[in-house]
C-alpha positions in Angstrom: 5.9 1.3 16.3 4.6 0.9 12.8 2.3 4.0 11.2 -1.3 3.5 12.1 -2.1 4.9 8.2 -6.3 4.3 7.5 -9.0 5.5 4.9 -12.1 6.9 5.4 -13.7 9.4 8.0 -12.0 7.7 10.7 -8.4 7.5 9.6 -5.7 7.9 11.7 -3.9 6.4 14.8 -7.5 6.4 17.0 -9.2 5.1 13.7 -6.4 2.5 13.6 -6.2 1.3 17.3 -10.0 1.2 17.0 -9.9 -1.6 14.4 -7.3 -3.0 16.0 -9.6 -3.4 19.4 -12.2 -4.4 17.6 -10.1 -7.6 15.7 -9.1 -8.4 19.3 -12.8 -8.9 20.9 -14.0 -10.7 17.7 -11.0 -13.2 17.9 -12.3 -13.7 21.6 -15.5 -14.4 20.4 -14.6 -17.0 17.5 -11.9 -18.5 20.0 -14.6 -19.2 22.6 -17.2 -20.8 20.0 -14.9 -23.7 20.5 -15.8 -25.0 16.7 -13.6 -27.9 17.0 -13.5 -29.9 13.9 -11.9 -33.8 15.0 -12.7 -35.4 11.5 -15.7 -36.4 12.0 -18.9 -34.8 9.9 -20.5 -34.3 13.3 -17.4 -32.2 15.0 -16.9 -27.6 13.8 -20.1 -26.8 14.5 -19.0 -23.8 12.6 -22.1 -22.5 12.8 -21.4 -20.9 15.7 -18.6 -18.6 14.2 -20.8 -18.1 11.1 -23.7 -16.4 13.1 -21.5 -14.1 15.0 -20.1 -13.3 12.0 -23.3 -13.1 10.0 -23.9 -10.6 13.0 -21.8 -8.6 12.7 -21.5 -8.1 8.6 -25.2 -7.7 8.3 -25.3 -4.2 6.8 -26.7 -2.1 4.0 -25.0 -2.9 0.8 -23.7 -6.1 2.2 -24.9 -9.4 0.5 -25.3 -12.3 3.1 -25.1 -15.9 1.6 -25.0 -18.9 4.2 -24.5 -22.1 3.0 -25.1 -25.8 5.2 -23.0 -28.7 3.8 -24.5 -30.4 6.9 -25.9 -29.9 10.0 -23.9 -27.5 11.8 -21.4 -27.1 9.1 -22.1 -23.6 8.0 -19.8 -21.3 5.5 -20.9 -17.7 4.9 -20.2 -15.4 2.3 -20.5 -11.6 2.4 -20.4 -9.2 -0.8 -20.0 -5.7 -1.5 -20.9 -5.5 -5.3 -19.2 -3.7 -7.7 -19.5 -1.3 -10.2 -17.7 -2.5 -13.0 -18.5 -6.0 -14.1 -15.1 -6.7 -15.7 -12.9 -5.6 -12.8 -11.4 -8.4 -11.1 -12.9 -9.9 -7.9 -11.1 -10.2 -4.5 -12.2 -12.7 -1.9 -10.6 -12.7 1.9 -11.2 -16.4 3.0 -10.6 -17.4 6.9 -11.7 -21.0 8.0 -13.4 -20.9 11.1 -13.0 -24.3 12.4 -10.0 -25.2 14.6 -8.6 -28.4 15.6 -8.5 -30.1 19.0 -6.9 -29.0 22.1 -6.0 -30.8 24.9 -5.8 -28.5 28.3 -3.9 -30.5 30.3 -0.8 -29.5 27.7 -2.0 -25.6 28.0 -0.8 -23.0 30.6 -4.3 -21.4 30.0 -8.4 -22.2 29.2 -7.4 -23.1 25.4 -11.3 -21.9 24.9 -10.6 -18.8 27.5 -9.6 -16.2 24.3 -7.7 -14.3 27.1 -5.4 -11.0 26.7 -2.2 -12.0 28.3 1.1 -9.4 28.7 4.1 -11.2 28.1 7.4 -10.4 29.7 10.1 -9.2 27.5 12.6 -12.3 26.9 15.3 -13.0 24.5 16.1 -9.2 23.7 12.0 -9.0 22.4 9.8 -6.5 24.3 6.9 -7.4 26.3 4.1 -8.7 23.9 0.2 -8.6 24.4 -1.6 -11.4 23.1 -4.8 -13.0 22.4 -4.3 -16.8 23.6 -6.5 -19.9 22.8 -7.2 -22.3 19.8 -7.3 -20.9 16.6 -5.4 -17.4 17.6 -3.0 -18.5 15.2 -4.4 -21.1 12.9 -5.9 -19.0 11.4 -9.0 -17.4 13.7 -6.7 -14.3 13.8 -7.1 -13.2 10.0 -10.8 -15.1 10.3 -11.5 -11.7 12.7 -9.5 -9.3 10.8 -10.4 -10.0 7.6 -14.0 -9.6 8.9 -13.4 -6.2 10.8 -11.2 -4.6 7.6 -14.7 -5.8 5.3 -17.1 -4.0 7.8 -15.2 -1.0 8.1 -15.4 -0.8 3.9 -18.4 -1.6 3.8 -19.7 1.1 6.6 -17.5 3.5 5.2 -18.7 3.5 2.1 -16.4 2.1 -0.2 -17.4 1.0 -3.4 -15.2 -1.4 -5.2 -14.9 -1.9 -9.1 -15.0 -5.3 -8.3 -16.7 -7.6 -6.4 -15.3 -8.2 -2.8 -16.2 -11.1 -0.9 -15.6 -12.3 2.3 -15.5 -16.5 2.9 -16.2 -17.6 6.4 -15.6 -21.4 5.2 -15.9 -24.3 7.2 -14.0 -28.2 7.5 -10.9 -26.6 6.3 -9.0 -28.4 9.3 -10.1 -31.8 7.7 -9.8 -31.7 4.0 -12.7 -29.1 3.3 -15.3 -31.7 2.5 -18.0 -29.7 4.4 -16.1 -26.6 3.2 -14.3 -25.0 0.1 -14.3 -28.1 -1.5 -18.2 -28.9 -1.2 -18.8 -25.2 -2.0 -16.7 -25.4 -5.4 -18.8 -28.5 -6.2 -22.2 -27.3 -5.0 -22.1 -23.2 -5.1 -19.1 -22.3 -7.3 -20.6 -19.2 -8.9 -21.3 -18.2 -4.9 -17.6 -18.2 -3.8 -15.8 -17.6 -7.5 -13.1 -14.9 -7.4 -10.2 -13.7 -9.9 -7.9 -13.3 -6.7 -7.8 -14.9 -3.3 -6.0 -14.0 0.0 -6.3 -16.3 3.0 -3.9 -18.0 5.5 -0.6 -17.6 6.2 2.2 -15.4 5.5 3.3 -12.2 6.6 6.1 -13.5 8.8 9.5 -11.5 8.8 12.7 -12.8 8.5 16.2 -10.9 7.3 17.3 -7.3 8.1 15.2 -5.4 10.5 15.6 -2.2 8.1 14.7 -4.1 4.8 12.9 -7.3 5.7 11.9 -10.2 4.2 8.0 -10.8 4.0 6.9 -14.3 3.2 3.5 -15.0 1.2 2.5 -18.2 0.1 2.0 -18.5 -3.2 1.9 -22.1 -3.1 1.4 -25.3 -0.8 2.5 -28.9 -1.6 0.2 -31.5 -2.2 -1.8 -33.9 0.1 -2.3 -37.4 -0.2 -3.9 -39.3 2.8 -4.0 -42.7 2.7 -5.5 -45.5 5.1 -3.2 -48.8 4.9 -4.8 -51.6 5.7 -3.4 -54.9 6.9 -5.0 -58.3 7.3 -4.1 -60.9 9.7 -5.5 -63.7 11.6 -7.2 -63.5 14.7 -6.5 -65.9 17.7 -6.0 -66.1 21.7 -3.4 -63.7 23.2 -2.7 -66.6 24.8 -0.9 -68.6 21.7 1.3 -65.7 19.5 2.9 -68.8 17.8 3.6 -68.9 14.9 0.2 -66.8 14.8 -0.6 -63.9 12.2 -0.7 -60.8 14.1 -1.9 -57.8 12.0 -0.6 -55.5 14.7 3.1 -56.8 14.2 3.2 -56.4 10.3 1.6 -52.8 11.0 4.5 -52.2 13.3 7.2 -53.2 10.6 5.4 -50.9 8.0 5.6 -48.0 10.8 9.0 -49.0 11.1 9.8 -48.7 7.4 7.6 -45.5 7.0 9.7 -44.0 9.7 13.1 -44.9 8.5 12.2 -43.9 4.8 13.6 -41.2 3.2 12.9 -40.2 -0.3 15.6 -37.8 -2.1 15.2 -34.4 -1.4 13.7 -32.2 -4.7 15.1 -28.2 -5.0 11.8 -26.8 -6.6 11.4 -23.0 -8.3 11.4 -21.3 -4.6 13.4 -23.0 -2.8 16.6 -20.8 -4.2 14.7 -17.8 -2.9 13.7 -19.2 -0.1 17.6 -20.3 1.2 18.3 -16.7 -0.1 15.7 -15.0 2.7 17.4 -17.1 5.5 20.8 -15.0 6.0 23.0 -17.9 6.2 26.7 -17.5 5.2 27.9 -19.1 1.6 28.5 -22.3 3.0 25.7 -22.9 4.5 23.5 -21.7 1.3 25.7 -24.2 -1.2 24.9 -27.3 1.5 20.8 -26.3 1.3 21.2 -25.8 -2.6 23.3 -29.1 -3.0 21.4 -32.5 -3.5 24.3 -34.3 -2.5 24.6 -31.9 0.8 21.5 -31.1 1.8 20.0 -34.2 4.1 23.3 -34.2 6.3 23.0 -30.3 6.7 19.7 -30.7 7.8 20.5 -33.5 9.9 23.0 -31.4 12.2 21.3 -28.5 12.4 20.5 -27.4 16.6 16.8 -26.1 15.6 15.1 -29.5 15.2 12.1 -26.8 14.5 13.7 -25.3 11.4 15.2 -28.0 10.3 12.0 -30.4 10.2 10.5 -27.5 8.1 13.2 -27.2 5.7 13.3 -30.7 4.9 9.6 -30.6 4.4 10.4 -27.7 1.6 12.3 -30.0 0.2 11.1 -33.6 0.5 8.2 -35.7 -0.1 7.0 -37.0 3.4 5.3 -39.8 5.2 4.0 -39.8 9.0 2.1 -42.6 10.0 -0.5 -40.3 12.4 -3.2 -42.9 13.4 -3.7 -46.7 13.9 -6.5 -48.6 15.0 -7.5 -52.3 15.2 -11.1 -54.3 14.0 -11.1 -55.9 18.0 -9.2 -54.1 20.3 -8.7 -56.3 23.2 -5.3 -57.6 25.0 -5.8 -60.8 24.8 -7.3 -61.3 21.2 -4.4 -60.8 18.3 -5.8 -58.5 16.0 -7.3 -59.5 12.2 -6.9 -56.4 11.0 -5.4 -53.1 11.8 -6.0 -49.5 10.4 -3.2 -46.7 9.6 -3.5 -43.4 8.7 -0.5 -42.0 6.7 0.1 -38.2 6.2 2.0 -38.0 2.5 2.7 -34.7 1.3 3.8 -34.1 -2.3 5.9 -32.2 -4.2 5.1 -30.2 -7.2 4.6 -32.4 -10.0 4.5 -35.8 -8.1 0.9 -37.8 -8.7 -1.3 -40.4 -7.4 1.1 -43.0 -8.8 4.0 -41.4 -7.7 2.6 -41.7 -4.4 2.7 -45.8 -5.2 5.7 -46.1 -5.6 7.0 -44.0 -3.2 5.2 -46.5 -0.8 6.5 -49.6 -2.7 10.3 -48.3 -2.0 9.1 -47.3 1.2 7.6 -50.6 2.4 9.4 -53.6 -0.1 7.1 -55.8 -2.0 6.6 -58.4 0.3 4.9 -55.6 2.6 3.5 -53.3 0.0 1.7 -56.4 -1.7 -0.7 -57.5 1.6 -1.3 -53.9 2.0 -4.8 -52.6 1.1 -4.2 -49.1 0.3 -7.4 -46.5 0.4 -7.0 -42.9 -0.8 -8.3 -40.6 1.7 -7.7 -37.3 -0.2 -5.3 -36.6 -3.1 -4.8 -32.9 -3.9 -1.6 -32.2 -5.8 0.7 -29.6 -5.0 -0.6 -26.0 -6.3 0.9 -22.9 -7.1 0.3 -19.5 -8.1 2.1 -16.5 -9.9 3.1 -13.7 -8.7 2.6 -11.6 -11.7 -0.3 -10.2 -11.0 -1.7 -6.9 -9.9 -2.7 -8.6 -6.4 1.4 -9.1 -6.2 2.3 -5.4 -6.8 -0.8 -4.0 -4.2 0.8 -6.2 -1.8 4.3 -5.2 -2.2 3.1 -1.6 -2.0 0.8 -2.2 1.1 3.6 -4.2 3.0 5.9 -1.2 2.6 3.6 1.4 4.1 4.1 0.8 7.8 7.8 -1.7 6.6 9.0 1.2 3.9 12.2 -1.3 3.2 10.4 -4.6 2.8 10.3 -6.9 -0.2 7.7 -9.5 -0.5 8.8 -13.1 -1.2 7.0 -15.9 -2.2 7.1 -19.7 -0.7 5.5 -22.7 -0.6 4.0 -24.1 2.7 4.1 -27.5 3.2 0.2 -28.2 5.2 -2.5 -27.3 3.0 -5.1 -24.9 2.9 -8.2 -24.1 1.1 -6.4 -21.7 -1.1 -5.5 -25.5 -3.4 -9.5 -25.0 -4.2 -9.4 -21.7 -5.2 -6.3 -23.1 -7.9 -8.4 -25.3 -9.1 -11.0 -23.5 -10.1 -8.1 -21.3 -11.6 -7.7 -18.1 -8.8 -4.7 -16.5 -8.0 -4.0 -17.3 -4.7 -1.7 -16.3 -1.9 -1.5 -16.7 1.6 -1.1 -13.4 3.1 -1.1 -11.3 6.8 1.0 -8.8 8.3 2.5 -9.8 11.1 4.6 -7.4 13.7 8.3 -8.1 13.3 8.5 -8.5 17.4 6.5 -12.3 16.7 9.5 -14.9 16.7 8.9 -17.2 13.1 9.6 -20.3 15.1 7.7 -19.6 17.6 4.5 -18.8 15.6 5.4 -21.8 13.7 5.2 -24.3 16.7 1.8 -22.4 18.0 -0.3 -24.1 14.7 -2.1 -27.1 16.7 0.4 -26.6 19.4 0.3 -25.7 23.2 -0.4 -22.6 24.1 -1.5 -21.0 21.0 -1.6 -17.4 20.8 -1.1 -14.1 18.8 0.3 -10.9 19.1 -2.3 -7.6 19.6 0.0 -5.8 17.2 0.0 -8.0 14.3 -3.8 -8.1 15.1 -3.8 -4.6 13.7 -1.3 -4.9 10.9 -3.1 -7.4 9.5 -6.4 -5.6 9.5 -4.5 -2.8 8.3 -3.2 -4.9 5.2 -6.5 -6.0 4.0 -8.0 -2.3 4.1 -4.7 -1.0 2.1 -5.0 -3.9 -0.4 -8.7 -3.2 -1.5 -8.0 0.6 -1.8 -4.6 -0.4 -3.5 -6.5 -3.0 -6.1 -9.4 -0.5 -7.9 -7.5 2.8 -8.1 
């Protein structure tokens, strides 16, 4: 059992489990506001998790900001001011929309936000856990970044800098209605020197001197809607006939079989050097040459399908859709949606002529290509005072552990924060019990669920940073 270490009049193990209760009924709450964001500027309803949170951060001393992109499409920001206007600022940013679920794939009510025991399997012990949509991605630090801020804020901490905590909507969908119209609308209302928000934490390596993963950067997004033109005609008559369906299919195809040399960025070395492999193993991930075949034969499709995404631009034709949609009527024109994530350096053009390899000119040329979004890859560094509090906070309940930084390959909001030039990692504290590749196949998966004990790490971790940032 980790050290249940605190601040304040209520430190302690009872001040500790306290918190830790309190994370748990909050994530229940933001769970069961089902603020399920499908794309569509309609969808989140975040509004719902704003006013609970608003709720429950409304306090002497505590600033209250909310902000409405749209209808129902709330962000809220919270700030304890302070005292010295040249400290550096800290912001804790949780999104507080979540993606679809579908409960016929679910074991439980994905909207339920029930506390479930576990049985002990594969040599772990018996887990308790929060379940439903959002538990891991990313409602869980959402709630505990919001319980560590109250508890400062009711204890009477005063930082040198501003803190903020960022209930930010639309993160799911590319943070129009979110980070991204807040840096374009309210920038001075959100602006921070450092930024944590989602995901690391994760522990990998020796059990006595672990490995703890934080994101200190993400690789870039680049949506793109392909459209293809056809003719339309009877169902009836596919002669010689120009069916937009069929050249969409061969661009699938060609999309699917495509593969784009892999590229060993700055953390990748580091990366290899957390996964405990033997020498052999580490000279096939660090070889060019080596790599795609070692990926290829390895049993966990899991880890290797996130390896190769460390490593390699992507493609995934995601969605399709047609101008008529009726059997017997050949399409005119159909609709894809292609998920293209970048590497570090690569640009809108890049992206071109990855597609032009991809697809062959005769294809590429009676494609109408659309840019959905087009974020480049972002990174941080990691020497920074945020870096060192984190090393030092990690290490009070994990005395052996060693930070290290890595790129994750979705994106989050923290690519805003970059841009507006923020250091920013993504950051938690999760209990070394939670299986990696099991939390990673929970992010808009099945049967989504956390852990009550990270629950209270994590809280734990945000308290000890602020404390750990204005000595």
């Amino acid at each position: 059992m980790t050290s249940a270490l605190s601040y304040g009049p209520d430190g302690g193990p009872d001040g500790y489990h306290r918190r830790q209760g309190e994370t748990v009924e909050l994530l229940q709450t933001l769970i069961r506001n089902a603020c399920v964001n499908d794309g569509t500027a309609g969808s989140g309803e975040e509004v719902r998790n704003a006013d609970a949170l608003a709720a429950l951060l409304e306090l002497p001393g505590v600033e209250l900001e909310r902000f409405d992109a749209a209808p129902g499409r709330r962000s809220l920001v919270a700030r304890l001011r302070g005292t010295d206007p040249a400290a550096p600022t800290l912001c804790l940013m949780g999104h507080t929309d979540v993606v679809p679920a579908d409960p016929s794939g679910w074991s439980r009510d994905p909207f339920g936000g029930e506390v479930v025991t576990a049985p002990a399997r594969r040599g772990r012990p018996a887990l308790t856990e929060v379940w439903g949509r959002g538990a891991v991605d990313m409602l869980n630090l959402t709630a505990s970044m919001a319980v560590a801020f109250r508890h400062l804020a009711t204890t009477g901490f005063r930082p040198e800098g501003d803190l903020l905590y960022f209930a930010v909507a639309d993160e799911e969908s590319g943070s129009a209605y979110g980070a991204s119209w807040m840096a374009q609308h309210h920038p001075d209302a959100m602006r921070a020197d450092y930024v944590l928000t989602e995901n690391g934490g994760l522990h990998s390596g020796p059990a006595e001197a672990p490995w703890i993963g934080i994101n200190v950067a993400e690789k870039g997004v680049a949506w793109r809607r392909l459209r293809l033109r056809g003719r339309p005609g009877h169902g009836s008559m596919p002669f010689r006939s120009d069916n937009a369906l069929v050249k969409a299919a061969a661009v699938v195809q060609r999309l699917a079989e495509y593969s784009p040399p892999p590229r060993l960025h700055e953390l990748w070395r580091e990366r290899v050097d957390t996964l405990g492999l033997d020498e052999d193993a580490r000279a096939a991930l660090m070889d060019p040459d080596r790599i795609d075949a070692f990926l290829a034969a390895m049993p966990n499709a899991g880890a290797a399908a996130h390896l190769h995404a460390c490593t390699h631009t992507t493609f995934s034709p995601n969605t399709s859709g047609a101008g008529v949609m009726k059997t017997n009527v050949i399409p005119g024109v159909v609709e894809l949606g292609v998920d293209i994530r970048t590497l570090p350096g690569e640009r809108a053009e890049d992206v071109t002529e990855h597609l032009r390899a991809a697809l062959g000119e005769e294809l590429f040329d009676g494609l109408e290509v659309e840019i959905i979004m087009n974020d480049p890859a972002s990174i941080s560094r990691t020497d920074t005072p945020l870096w060192d509090v984190l090393q030092t906070a990690v290490q009070r309940p994990f005395p052996g552990a060693r930070l290290t930084p890595q790129m994750v390959v979705g994106f989050t909001d923290a690519r805003v924060y970059r841009q507006m030039g923020a250091v920013a990692y993504g950051a938690g504290l999760f209990s070394p019990n939670l299986d990696g590749g099991d939390f990673s196949r929970r992010f808009h998966g099945d049967d989504e669920r956390i852990d009550v004990d990270s629950l209270g790490l994590t809280t734990q971790l945000w308290l000890d940073v602020a404390h750990g940032l204005w000595r």
